[in-house]
N, CA, C and O of each residue as an XYZ file, in Angstrom:
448
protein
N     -63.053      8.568     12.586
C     -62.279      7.334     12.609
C     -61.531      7.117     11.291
O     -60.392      6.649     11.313
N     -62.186      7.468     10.054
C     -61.045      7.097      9.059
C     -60.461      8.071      8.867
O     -59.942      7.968      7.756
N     -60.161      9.263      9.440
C     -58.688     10.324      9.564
C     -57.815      9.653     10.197
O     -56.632      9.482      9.902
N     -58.521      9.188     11.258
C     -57.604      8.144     12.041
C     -56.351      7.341     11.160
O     -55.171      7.546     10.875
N     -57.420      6.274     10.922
C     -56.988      5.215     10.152
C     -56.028      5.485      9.222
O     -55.017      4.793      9.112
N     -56.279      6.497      8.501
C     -55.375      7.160      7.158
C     -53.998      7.997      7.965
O     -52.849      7.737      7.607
N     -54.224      8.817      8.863
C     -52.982      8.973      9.691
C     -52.030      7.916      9.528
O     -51.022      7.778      8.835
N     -52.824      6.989     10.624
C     -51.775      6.073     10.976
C     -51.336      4.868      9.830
O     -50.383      4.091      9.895
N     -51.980      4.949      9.168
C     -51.254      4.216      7.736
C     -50.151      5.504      6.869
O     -49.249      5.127      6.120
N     -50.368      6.696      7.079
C     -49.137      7.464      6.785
C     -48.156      7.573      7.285
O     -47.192      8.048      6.685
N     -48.068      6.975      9.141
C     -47.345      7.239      9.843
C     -46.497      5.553      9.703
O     -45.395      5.760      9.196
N     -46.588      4.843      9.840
C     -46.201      3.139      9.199
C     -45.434      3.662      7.694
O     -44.282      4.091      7.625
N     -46.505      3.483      6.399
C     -45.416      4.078      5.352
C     -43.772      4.724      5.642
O     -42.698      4.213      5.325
N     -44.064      6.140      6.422
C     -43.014      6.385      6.851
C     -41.788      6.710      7.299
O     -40.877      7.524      7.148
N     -42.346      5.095      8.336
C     -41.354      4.659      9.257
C     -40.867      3.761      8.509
O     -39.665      3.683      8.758
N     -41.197      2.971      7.645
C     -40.746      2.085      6.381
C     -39.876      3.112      5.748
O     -38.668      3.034      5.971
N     -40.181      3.752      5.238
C     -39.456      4.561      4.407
C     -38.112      4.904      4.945
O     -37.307      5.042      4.024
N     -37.593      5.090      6.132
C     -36.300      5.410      6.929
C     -36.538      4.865      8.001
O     -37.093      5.342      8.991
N     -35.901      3.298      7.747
C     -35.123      2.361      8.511
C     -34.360      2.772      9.716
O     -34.309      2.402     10.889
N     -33.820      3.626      9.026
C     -32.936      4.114     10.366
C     -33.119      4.663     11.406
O     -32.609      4.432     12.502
N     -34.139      5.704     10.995
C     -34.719      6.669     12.126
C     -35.748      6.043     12.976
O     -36.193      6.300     14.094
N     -36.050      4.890     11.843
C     -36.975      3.837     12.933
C     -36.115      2.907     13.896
O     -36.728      2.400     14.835
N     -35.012      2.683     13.785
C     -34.420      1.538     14.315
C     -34.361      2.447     15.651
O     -34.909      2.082     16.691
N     -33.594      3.755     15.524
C     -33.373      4.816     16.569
C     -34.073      5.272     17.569
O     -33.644      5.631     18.665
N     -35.385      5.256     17.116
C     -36.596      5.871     17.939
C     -37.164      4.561     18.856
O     -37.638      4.711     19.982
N     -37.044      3.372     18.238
C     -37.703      2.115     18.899
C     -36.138      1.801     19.867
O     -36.458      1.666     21.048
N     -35.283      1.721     19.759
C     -34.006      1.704     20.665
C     -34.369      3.131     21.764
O     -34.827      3.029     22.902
N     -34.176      3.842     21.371
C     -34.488      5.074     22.441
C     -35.961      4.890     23.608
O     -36.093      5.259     24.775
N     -37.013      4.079     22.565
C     -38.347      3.748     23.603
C     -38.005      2.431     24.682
O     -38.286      2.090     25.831
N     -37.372      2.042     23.750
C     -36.832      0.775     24.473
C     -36.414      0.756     25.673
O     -36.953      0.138     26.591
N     -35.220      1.572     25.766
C     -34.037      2.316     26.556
C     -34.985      2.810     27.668
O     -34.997      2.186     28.729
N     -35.899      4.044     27.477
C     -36.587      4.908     27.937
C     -37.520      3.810     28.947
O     -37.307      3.858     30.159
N     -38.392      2.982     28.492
C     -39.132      2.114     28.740
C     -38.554      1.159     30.137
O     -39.134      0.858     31.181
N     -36.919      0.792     29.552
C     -36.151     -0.278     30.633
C     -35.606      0.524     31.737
O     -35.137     -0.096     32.691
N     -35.595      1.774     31.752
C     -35.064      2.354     32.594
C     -35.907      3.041     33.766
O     -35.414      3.436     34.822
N     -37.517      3.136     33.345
C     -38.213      3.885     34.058
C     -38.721      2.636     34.834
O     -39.332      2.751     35.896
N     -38.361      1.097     34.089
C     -39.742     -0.075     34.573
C     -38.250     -0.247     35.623
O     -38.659     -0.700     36.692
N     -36.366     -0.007     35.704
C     -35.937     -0.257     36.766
C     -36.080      0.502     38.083
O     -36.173     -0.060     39.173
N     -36.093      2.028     37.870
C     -36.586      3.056     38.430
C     -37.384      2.919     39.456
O     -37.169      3.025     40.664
N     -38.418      2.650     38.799
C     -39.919      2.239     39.870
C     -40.197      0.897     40.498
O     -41.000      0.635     41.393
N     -39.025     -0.237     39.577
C     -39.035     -1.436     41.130
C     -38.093     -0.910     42.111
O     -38.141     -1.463     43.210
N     -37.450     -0.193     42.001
C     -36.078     -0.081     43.104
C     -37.161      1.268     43.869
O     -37.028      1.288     45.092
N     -38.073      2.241     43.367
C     -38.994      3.339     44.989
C     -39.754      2.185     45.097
O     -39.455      1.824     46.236
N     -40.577      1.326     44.648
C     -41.544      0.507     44.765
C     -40.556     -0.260     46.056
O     -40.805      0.139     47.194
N     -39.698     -1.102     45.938
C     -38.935     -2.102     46.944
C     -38.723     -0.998     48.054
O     -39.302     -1.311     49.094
N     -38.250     -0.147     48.102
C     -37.444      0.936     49.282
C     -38.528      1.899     49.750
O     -38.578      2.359     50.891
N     -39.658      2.245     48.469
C     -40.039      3.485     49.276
C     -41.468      3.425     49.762
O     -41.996      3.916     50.760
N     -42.092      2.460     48.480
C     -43.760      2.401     48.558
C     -44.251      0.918     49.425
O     -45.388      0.853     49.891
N     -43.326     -0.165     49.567
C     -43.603     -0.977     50.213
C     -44.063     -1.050     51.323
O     -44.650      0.030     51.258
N     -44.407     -1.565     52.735
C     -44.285     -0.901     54.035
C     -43.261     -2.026     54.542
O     -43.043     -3.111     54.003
N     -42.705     -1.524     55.673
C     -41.879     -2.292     56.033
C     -41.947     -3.970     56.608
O     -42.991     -4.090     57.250
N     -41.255     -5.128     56.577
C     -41.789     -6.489     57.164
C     -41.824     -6.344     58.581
O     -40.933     -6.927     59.198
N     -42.652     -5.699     59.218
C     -42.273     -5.632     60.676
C     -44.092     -5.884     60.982
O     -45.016     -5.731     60.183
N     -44.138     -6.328     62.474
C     -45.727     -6.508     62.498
C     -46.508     -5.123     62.408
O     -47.468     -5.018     61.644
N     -46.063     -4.022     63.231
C     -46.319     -2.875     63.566
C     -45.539     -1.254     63.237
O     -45.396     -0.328     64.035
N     -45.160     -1.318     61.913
C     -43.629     -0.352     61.620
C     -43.813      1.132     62.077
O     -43.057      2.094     62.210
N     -45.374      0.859     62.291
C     -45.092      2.714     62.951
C     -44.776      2.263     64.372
O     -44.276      3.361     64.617
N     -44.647      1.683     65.392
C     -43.999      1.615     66.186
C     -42.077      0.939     66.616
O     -41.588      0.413     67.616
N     -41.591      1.287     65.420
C     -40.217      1.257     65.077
C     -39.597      3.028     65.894
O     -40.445      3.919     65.939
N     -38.675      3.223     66.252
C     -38.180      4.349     66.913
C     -36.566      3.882     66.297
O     -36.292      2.808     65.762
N     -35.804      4.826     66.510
C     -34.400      5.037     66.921
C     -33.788      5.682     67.913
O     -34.294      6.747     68.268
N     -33.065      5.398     68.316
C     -32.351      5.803     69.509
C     -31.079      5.850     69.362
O     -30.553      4.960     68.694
N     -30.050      7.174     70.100
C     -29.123      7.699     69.788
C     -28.289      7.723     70.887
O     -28.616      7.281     71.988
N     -27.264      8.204     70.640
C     -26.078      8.730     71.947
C     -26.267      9.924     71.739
O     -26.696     10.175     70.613
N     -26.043     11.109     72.679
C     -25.615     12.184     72.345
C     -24.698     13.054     73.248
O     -25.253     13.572     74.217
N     -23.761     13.219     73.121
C     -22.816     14.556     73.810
C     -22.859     16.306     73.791
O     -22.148     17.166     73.271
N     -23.981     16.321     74.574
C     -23.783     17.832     74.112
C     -22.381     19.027     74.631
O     -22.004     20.167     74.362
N     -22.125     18.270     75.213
C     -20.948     19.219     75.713
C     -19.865     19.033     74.847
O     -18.828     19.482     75.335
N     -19.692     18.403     73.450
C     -18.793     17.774     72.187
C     -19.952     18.480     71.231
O     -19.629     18.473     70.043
N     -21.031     18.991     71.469
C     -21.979     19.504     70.516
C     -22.271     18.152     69.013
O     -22.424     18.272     67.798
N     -22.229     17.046     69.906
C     -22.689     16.018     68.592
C     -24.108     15.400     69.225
O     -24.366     15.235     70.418
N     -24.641     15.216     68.490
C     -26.200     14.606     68.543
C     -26.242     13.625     67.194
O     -25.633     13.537     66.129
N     -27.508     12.830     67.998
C     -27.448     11.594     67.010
C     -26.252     10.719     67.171
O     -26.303      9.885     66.267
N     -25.204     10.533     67.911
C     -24.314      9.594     67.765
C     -24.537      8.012     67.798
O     -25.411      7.499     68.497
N     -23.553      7.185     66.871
C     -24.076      5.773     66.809
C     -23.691      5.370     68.487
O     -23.071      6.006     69.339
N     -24.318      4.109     68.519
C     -24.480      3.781     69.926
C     -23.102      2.868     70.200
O     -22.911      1.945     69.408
N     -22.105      3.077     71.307
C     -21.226      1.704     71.237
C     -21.863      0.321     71.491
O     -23.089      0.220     71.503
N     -21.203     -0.559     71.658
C     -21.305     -1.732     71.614
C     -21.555     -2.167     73.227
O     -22.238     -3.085     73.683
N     -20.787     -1.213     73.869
C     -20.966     -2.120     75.539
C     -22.240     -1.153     75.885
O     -23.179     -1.817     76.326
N     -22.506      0.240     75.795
C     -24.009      0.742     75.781
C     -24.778     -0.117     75.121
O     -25.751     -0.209     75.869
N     -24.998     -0.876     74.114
C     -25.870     -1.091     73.359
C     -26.217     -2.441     74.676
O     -27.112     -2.341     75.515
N     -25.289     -3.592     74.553
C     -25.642     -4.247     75.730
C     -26.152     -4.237     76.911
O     -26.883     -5.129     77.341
N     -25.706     -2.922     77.723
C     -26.385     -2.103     78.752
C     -27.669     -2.147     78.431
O     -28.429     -2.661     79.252
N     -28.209     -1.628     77.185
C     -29.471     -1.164     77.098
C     -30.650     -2.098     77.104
O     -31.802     -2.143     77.536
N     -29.635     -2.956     76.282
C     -30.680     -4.390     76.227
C     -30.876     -5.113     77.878
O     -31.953     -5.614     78.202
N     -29.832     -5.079     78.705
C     -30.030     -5.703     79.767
C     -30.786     -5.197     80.607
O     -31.360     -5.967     81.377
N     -31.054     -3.529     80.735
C     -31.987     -2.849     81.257
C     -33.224     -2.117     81.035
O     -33.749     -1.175     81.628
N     -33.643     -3.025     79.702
C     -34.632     -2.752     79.348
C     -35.682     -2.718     79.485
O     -36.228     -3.671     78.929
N     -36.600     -1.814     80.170
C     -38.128     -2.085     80.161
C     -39.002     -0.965     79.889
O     -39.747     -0.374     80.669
N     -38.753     -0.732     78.426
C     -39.713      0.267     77.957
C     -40.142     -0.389     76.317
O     -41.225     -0.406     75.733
N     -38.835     -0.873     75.928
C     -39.093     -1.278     74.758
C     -39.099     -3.062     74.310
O     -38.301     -3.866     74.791
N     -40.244     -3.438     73.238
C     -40.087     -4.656     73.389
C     -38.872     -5.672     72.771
O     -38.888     -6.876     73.029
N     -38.097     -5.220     72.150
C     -36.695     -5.459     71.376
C     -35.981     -4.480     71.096
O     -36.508     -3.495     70.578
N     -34.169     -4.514     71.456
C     -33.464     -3.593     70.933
C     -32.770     -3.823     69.930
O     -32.284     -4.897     70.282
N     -32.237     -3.571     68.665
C     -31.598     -4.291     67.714
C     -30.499     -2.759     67.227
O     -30.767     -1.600     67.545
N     -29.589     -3.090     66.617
C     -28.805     -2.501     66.095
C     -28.194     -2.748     64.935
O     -27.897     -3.942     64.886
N     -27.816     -2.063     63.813
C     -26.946     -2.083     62.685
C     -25.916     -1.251     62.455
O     -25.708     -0.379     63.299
N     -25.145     -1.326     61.400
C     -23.746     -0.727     61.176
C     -24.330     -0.383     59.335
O     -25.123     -0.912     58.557
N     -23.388      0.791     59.309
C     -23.429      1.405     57.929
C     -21.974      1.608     58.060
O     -21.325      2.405     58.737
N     -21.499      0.316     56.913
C     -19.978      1.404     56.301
C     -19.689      1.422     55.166
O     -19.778      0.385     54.507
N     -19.171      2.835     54.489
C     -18.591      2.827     53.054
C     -17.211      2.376     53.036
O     -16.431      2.592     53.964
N     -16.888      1.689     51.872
C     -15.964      0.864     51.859
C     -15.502      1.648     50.260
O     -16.251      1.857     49.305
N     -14.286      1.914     50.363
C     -13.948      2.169     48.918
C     -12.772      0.494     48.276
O     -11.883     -0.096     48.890
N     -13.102      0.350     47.457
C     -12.586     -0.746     46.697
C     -11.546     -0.238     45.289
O     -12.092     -0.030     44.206
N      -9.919     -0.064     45.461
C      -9.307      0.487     44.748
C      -9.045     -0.617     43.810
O      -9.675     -0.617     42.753
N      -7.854     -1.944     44.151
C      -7.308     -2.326     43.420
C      -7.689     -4.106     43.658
O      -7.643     -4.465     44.834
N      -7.960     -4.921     42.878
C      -8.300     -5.992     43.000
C      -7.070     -7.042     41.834
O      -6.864     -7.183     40.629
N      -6.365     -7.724     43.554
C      -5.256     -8.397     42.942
C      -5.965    -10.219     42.905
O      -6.503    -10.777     43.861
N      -5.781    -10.704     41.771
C      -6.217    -12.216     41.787
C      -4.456    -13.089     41.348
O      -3.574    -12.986     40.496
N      -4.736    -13.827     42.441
C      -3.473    -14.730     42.628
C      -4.304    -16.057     42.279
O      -5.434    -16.332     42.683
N      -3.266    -17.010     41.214
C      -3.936    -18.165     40.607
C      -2.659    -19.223     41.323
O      -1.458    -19.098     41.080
N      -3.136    -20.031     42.041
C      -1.934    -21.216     42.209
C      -2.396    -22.318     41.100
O      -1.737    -23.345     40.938
């Protein structure tokens, strides 16, 4: 224990001694520190959570598919999707969403 102690009172001295390289290294832990604690709320929210549903392993997806166009997985239209819901009796809710990328070039602001 007092190798210890004497270490780490050499290692303090120093970091006193060059200000700078201390300012650098505590900015870099800092940095290092804020980036791993954003990291792991954003898998924590998306990946490790389980989902708000009562039962999420009984979640499915369901597709269109054309094989004679050789596409699989296709999104579902809108008047199928209605179809499906109206003739439904296998599943206890049908729900649907949309994914779109949107590119955002030029942003004009008009002031009256």
């Amino acid at each position: 224990m007092p190798t210890f102690v004497n270490e780490l009172r050499y290692g303090i001295r120093s970091l006193l001694k060059h200000p700078g390289f201390t300012a650098i290294a505590v900015i870099t832990l800092a940095l290092g520190i804020g980036a791993n604690t954003a990291v792991f709320s954003v898998v924590n929210a998306v990946l490790l959570r389980p989902l708000p549903y009562h039962d999420p392993a009984r979640l499915v997806t369901i597709w269109e598919e054309s094989p004679q166009r050789d596409m699989y997985e296709m999104p579902v239209s809108l008047a199928n999707l209605h179809d499906w819901v109206d003739q439904n009796s296998t599943f206890e809710q049908i729900a649907a969403y949309t994914f779109t990328e949107l590119n955002l070039t030029t942003i004009r602001v008009i002031r009256s």
